[in-house]
N, C-alpha and C positions, 0 to 999 in steps of 0.2 A: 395524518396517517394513523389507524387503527393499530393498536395492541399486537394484534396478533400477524399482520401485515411485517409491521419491523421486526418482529420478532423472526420469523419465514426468510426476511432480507438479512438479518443481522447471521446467520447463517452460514455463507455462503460468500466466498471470496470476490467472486464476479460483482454480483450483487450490491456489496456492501464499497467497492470500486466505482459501481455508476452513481448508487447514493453519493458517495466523496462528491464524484466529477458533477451531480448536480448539484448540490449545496457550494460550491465552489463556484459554479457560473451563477446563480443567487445569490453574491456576494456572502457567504456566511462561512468565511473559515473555521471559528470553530467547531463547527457541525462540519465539516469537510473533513476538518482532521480528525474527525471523532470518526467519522465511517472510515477514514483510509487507514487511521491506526488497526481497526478493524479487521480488513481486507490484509492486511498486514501480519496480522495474528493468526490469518487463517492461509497464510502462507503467497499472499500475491508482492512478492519481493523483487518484481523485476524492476531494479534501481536506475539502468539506462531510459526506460520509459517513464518512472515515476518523478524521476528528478531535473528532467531535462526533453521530453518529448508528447508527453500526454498535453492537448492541449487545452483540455477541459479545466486541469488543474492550474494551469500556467497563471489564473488569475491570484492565486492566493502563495505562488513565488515566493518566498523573501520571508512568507511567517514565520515568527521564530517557532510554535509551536511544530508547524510543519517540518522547518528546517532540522527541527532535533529530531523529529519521526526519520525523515528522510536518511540522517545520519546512523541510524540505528538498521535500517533499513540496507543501506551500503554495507556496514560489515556484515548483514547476512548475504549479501551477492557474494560479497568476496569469498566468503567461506563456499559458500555453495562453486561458486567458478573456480576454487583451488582443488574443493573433492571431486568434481567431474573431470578436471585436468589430469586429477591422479590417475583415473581410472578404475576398472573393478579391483585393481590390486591396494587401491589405496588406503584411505585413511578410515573405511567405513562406508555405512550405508549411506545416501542421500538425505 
């Protein structure tokens, strides 16, 4: 992959999600986890998909690496599912 390609993908939350999801079905977790921390940073936090239903990912399950992303990852749902439950009166903006 060119310089300037990853760079275009590294970007970009979607992106940097199917990069995981392929490096993950190529057996290569550490590269899976390196784009999904990524995708993560750029805010694709959805924990019931990431952790439990994406099946692209499903191969690299159990990584420790992952499993700590994934943890870190879960208390941003929860926060995010606690200010959307408050509502516009709540704790702040999204």
């Amino acid at each position: 992959m060119s310089a300037d390609l990853e760079s275009n993908l590294w970007s970009d939350f979607q992106y940097t999600h199917v990069m995981a999801q392929a490096q993950a079905a190529l057996g290569r977790p550490q590269q899976a986890v390196r784009w999904l921390a990524r995708s993560t940073e750029r805010r694709f936090l959805n924990y019931p998909f990431l952790s439990a239903r994406d099946p692209l990912i499903a191969r690299i399950r159990g990584n420790d690496e992952l499993e700590s992303l994934l943890e870190r990852v879960r208390q941003s749902w929860e926060t995010f599912e606690a200010r959307v439950a408050a509502g516009p009166e709540g704790s702040g903006s999204l």
